[in-house]
N, C-alpha and C positions, 0 to 999 in steps of 0.2 A: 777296461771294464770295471775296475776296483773302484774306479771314481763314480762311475755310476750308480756300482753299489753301496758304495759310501754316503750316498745324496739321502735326501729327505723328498725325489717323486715319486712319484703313482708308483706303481706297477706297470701297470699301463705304460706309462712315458716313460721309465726306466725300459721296458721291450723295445720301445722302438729308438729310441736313443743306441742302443746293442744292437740294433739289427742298420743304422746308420754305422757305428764301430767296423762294424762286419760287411758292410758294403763298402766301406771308403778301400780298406784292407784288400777285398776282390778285386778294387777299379784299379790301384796300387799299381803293377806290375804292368799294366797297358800303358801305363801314362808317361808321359816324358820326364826325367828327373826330375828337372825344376816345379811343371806340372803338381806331380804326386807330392811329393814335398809341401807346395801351399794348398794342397787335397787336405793332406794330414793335419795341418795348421789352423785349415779353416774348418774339419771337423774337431778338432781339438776344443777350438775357440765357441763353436756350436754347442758342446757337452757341458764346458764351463757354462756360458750363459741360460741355458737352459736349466741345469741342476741349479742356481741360485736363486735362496729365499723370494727374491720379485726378480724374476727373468722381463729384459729388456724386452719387449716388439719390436721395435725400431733396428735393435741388433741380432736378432733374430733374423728378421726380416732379410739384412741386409749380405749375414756370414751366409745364410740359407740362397741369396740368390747368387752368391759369389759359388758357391756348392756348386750348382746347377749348371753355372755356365762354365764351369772345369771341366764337367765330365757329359754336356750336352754332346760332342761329338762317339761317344764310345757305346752308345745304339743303346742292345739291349744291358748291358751294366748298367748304365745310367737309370734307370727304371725302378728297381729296389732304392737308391740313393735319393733320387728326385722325390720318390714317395716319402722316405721318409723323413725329409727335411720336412714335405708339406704337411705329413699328421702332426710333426713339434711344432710348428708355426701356429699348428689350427689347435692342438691341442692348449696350448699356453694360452692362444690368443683366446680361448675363451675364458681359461680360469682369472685372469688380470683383469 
């Protein structure tokens, strides 16, 4: 969370970037080691890009759909996380 606080986003996009932090974190313990581990990585990788001066689309895009297909099997968990990969995609993708 300090990273995020330490960014230069919205308010807005800091919320849900945090509430992404905070979903990866709940899906955590259902997931397979290996699984949660590139869970963590590829939300890790998500906050970096997103917090930076001109945040990628392309990379966005692509750590955002690797998100999704981690934790497409874990039902309703997946639902907080999937959303909010999509409002940073949509969010960014407007501002660029």
């Amino acid at each position: 969370f300090k990273y995020i606080e330490d960014s230069n986003v919205s308010p807005d996009l800091g919320s849900v970037l945090t509430e992404l932090v905070t979903s990866i974190e709940a899906a955590h313990p259902q997931l397979e080691p290996d699984a949660a581990e590139q869970l963590a990585e590829d939300g890790k990788a998500l906050v970096a890009e997103a917090t930076r001066a001109k945040p990628r689309t392309s990379i966005l895009k692509a750590v955002g759909g690797a998100i999704k297909s981690s934790v497409e099997t874990l039902g309703k968990v997946a639902v907080p996380l999937t959303t909010a990969v999509e409002k940073i995609i949509e969010m960014l993708d407007k501002a660029i």
